[in-house]
C-alpha positions as CSV (number, residue, x, y, z in Angstrom):
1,X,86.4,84.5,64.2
2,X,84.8,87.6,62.2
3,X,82.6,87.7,64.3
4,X,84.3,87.6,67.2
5,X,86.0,91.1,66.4
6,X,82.9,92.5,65.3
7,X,81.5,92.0,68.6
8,X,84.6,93.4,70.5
9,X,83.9,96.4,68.7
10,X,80.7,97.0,69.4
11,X,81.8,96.5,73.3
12,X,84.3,98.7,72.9
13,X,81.8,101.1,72.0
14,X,79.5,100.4,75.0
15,X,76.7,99.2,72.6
16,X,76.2,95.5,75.0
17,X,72.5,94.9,74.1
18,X,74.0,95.1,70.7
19,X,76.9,93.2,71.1
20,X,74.4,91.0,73.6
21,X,72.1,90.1,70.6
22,X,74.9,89.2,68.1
23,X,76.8,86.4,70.4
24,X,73.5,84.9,71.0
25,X,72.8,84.3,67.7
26,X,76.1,82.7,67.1
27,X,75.7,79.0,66.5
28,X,78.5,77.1,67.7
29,X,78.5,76.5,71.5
30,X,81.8,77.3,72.4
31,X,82.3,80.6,70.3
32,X,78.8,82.1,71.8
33,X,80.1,80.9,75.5
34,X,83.5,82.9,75.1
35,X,81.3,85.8,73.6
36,X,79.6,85.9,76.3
37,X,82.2,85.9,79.0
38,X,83.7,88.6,76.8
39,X,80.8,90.9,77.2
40,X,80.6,90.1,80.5
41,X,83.8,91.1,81.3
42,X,84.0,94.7,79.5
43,X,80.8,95.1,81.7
44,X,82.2,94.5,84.6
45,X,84.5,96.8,83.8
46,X,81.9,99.3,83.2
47,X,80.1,99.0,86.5
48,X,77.6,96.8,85.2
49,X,77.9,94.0,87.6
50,X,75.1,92.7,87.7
51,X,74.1,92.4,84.1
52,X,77.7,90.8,84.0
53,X,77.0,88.2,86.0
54,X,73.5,87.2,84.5
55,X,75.3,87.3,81.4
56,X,78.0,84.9,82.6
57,X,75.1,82.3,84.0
58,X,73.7,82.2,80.9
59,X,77.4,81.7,79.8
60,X,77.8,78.7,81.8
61,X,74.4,76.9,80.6
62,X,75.6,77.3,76.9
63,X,79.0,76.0,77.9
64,X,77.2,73.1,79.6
65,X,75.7,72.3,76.1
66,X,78.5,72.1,74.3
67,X,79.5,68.5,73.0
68,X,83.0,68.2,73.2
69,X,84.4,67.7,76.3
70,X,87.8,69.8,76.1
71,X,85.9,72.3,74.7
72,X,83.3,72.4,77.1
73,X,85.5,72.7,80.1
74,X,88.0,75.1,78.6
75,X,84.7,77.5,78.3
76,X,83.4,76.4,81.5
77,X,86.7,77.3,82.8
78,X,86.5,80.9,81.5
79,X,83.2,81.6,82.7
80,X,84.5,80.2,86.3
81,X,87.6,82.7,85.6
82,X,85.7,85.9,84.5
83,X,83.0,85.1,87.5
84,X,85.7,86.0,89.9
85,X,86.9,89.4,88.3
86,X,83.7,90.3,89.2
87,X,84.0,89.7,92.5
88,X,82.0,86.3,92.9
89,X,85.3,84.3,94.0
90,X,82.8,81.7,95.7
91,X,81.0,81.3,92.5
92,X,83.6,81.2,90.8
93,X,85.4,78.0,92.8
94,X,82.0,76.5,92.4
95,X,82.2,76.8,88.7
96,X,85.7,75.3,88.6
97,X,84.8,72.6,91.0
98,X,82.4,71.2,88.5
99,X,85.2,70.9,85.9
100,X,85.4,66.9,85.7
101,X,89.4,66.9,84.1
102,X,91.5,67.6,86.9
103,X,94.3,69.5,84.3
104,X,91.4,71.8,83.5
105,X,90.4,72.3,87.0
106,X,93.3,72.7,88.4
107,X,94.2,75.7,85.8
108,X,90.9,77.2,86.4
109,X,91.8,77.6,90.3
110,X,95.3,78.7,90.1
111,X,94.1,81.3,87.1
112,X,91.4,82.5,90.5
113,X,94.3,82.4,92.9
114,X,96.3,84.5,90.3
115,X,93.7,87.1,90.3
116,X,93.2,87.3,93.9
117,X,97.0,87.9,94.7
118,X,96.5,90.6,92.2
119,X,94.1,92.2,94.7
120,X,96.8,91.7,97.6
121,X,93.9,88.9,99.0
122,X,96.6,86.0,99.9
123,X,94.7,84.3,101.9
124,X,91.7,83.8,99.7
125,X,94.2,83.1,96.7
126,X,95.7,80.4,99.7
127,X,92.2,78.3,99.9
128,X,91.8,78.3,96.4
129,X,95.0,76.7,96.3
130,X,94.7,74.2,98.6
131,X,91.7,72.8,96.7
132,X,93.7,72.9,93.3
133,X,96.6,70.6,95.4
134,X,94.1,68.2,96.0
135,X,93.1,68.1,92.1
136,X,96.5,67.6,91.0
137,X,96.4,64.3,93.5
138,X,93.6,63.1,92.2
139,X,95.4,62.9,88.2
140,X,96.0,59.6,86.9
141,X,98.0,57.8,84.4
142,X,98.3,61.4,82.7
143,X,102.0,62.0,83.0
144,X,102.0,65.4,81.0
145,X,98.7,66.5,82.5
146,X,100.1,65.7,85.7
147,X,103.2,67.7,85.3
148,X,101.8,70.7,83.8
149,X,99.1,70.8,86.7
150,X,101.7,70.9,89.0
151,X,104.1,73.5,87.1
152,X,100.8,75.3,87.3
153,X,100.6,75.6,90.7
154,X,104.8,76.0,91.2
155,X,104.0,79.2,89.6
156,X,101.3,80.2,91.6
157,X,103.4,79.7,95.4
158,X,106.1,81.4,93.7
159,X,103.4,84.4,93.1
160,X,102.5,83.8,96.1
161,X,105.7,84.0,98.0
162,X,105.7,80.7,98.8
163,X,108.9,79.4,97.8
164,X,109.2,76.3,99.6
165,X,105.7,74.6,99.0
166,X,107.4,75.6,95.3
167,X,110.2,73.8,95.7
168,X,108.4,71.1,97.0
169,X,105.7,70.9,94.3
170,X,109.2,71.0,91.9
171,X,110.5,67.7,93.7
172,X,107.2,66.3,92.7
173,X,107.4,67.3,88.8
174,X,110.9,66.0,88.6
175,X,109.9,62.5,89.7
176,X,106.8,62.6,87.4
177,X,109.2,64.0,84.6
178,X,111.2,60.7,85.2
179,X,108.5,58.6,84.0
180,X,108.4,60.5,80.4
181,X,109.8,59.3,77.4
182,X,112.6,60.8,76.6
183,X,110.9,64.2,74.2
184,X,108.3,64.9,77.0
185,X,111.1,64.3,79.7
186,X,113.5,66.9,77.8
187,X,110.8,69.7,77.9
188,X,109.4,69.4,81.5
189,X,113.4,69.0,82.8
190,X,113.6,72.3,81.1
191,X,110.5,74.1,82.6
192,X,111.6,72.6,85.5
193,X,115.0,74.2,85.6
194,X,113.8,77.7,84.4
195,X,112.2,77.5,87.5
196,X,114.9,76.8,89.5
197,X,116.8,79.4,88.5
198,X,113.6,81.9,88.8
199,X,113.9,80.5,92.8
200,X,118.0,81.3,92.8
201,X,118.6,77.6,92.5
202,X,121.2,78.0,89.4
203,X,123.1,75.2,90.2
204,X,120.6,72.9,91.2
205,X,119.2,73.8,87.3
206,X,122.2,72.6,86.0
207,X,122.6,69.6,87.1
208,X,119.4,68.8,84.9
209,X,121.2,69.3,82.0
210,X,122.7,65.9,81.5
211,X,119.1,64.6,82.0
212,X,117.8,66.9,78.8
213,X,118.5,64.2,76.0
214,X,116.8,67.3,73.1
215,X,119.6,69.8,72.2
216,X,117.0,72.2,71.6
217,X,115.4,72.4,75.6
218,X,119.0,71.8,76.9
219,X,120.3,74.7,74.7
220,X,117.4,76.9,76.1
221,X,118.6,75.8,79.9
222,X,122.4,76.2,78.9
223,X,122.0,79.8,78.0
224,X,119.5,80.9,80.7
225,X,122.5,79.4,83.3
226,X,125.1,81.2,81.5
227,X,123.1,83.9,81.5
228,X,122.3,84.0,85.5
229,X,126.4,83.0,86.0
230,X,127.5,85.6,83.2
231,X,129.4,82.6,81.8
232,X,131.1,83.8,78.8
233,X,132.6,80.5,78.4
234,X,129.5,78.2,79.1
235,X,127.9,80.4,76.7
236,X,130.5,79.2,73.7
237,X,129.7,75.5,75.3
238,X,126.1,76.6,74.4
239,X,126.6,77.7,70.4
240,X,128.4,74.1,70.1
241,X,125.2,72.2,71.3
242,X,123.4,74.0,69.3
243,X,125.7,73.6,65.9
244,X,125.4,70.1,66.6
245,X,121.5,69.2,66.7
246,X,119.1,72.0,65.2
247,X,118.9,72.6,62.0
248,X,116.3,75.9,59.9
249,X,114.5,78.3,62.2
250,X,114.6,76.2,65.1
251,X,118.5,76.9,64.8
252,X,118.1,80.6,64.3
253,X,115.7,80.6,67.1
254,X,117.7,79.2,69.4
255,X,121.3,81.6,68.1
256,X,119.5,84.5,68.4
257,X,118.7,84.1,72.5
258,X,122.8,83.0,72.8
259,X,123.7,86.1,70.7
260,X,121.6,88.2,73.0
261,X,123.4,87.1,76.2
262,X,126.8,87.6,74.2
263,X,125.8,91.1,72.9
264,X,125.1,92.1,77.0
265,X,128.5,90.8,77.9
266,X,130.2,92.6,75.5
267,X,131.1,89.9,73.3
268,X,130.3,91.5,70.1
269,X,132.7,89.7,68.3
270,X,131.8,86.4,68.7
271,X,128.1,87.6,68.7
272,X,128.8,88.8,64.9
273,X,130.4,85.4,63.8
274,X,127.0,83.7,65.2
275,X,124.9,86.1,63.8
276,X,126.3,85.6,60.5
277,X,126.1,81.6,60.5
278,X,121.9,82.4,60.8
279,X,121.9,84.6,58.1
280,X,123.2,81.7,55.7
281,X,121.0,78.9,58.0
282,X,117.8,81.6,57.0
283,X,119.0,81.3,53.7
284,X,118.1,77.8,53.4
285,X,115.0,78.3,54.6
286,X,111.9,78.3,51.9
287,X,109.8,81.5,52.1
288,X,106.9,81.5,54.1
289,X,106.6,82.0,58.2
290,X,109.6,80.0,59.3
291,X,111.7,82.1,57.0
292,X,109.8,85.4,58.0
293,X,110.3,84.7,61.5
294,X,113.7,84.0,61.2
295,X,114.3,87.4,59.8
296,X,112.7,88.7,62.6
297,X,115.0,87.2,65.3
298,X,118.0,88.1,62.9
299,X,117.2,91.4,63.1
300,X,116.8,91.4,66.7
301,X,120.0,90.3,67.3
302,X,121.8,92.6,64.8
303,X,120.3,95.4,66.5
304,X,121.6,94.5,69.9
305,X,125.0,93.9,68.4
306,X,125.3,97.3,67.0
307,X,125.0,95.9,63.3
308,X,123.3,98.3,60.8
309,X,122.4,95.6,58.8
310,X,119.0,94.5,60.7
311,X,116.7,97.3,59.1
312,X,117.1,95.7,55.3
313,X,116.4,92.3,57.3
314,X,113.2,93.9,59.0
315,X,112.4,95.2,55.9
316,X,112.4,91.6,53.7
317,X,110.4,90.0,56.9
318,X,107.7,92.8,56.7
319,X,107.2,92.1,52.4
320,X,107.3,88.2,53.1
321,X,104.9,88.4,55.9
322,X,102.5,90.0,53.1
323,X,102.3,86.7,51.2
324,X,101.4,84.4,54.1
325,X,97.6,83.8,55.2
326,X,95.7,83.4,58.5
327,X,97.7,81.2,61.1
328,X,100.9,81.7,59.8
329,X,100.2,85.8,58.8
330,X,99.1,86.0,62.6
331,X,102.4,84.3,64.2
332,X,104.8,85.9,61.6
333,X,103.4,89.6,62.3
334,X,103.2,89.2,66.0
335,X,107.0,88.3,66.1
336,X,107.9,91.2,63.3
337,X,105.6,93.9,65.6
338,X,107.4,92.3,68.7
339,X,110.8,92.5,67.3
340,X,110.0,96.8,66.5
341,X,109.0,97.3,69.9
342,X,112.4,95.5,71.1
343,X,114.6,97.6,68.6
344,X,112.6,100.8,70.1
345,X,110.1,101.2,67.4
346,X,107.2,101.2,68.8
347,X,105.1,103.6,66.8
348,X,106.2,101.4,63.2
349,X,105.0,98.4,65.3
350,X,101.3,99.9,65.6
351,X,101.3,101.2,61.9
352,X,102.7,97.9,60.9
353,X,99.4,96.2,63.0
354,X,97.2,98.7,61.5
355,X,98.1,98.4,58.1
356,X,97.1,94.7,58.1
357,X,94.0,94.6,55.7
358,X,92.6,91.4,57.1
359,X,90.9,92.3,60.0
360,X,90.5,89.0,61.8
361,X,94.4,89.4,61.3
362,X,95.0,92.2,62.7
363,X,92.5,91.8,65.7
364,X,94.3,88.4,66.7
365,X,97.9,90.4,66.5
366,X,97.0,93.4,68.4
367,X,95.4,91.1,71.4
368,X,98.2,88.7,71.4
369,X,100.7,90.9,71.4
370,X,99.3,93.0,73.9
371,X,98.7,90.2,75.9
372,X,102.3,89.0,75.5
373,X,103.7,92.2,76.8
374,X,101.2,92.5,79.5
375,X,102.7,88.8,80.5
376,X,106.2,89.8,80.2
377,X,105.7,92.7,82.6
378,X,106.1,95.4,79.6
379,X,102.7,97.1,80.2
380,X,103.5,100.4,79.2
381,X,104.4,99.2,75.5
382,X,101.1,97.5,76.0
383,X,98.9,100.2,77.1
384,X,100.2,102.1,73.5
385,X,98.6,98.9,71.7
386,X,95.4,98.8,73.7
387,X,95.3,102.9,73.8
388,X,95.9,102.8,69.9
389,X,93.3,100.1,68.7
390,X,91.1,102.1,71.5
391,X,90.1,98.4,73.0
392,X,88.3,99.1,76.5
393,X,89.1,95.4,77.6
394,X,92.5,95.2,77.2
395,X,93.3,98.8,78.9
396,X,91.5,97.9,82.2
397,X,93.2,94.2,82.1
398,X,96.5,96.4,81.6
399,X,95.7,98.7,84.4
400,X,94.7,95.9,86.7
401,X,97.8,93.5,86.7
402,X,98.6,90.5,85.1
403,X,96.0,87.7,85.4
């Protein structure tokens, strides 16, 4: 991973043939392959095309060499995905035609056909498409792969405009959902009925609920329905559900979303009572990231309800988060940065990213975070992240669109 951010930096600061020399000597396949498509990409960036796309064929022979097989398609895959942003969409099809799982394939196309509606080109992205339907046919006895393939594409005709070949492609997911057991079933009815309600199908989403058997996914679905209904009272249906089956952070994880939605309809009150029942659930929770992130959501909610008491509770996330290491240091301070752009503290958020000594750290917060906001449509909050670690990649993917 060090080296990973050590390269970006030297990309950042145009030095390629630099940056060139160190991913090549990188010894494991897959890192060097994503290197490369890295490079590639801030060079496209930089008008160096061609260079790019010799850089990216020399990407795709290390990718080939790589022994296992996810691994080998996931980076096959990316060099199939960054091939197109440089404008070699043929190429780039090619690429992802030559991915031999048909989960990975079909993501590779949709990720093209997402980049292509980006550039208004709807009947290229429409092509690309139709090849990725026919890859999603081809899946067999890989229920979740199957699902997820197809979700996949949902999303992309929904980008698309397309909402009937979505709806149709839903249809599809529900009847391989049906064939789950009951955990994987629970999840994919869920991301089934976001969906539905994304489309304006609210009530066709909640009639899924009695098939959601995990009070966790049919908690998630509850609140998003009240939320689209502004049903104060399914809402209260909603904290009951959730009283009844989660326990920890998944509890306080799941409150703080319900206390949102009561906090917009004015249901302070009630919002308050809920609030306080995570405050004791965090206090059962051992220190470490659960317990930081908790915090975090806690003090999210507080905020929106007007209670002065989510600063102290920022406050004992930030000194917990101090004590955790790699993984969980990475997922606790993305939430806690996250959570002071929400409260509208954006420029604490970038000191809090900055002061993070480890630098692989702090290089995987600043890109996921950026790339969560770019995701969530909040591009502006993540232009500030990309303009304040000065990183060259994510400003253009920022100024470019979501793909």
């Amino acid at each position: 991973m060090k080296e990973y951010f050590v390269i970006r930096k030297l990309v950042n600061e145009n030095k390629f043939e630099e940056a060139i020399k160190k991913a090549e000597s990188v010894k494991d396949k897959q890192e060097k392959a994503m290197m490369l498509c890295m490079i590639a990409e801030a060079m496209i960036y930089e008008g160096r095309k061609k260079n790019a796309i010799l850089l990216l064929n020399d990407a795709l022979e290390t990718a080939k060499e790589i022994d296992e097989e996810l691994f080998q398609l996931l980076a096959i895959g990316k060099v199939s995905f960054t091939m197109a942003i440089a404008g070699e969409v043929k190429k780039a099809v090619e690429i992802a035609r030559s991915i031999t799982d048909n989960s990975e394939k079909v993501y590779a196309m949709t990720r093209i056909s997402d980049m292509l509606i980006t550039k208004n080109k709807i009947e290229e992205a429409k092509e690309v498409l139709k090849e990725a339907e026919k890859a999603v046919d081809e899946i067999r006895n890989d229920l979740i792969g199957k699902f997820l393939s197809i979700k996949t594409l949902v999303h992309a005709f929904v980008l698309i405009g397309d909402s009937n070949k979505a709806s149709d492609l839903l249809k599809h997911a529900e009847n391989v959902a049906e064939n789950m057991n009951e955990e994987n079933a629970a999840i994919a009815f869920y991301l089934i009925g976001q969906i539905m309600i994304e489309l304006g199908r609210v009530d066709d989403s909640m009639k899924l609920i009695e098939k959601i058997e995990n009070g966790y996914d049919k908690l998630w679905l509850m609140s998003d329905i009240a939320y689209e209904r502004a049903d104060a009272d399914l809402l209260e249906e909603v904290a009951k559900v959730g009283r009844g089956v989660m326990h920890n952070y998944e509890a306080v994880s799941g409150f703080s979303k319900i206390t949102s939605i009561m906090s917009k309809f004015g249901k302070e009150q009630e919002a308050s009572k809920l609030i306080n029942e995570m405050v004791k659930i965090s206090e059962g929770i051992e220190e470490g990231m659960e317990k930081t992130m908790s915090l975090a959501l806690i003090s999210n909610a507080m905020f929106e309800n007007g209670d002065e008491r989510y600063a102290d509770m920022l406050n004992k996330a930030v000194e917990i988060s101090k004590k955790l290491e790699d993984f969980e240091r990475e997922e606790a301070c993305s939430l806690i940065a996250r959570t002071m752009i929400e409260i509208g503290k954006s420029e604490d958020a970038l000191n809090f990213i900055d002061g993070i000594e480890d630098e692989d750290v702090k290089g995987a917060v600043y890109i996921s975070l950026a790339n969560d906001l770019i995701y969530d449509g909040m591009k502006e909050e993540a232009m500030k992240i990309a303009e304040f670690m000065d990183d060259k990649i994510l400003k253009e993917r920022i100024r470019r669109g979501k793909f």
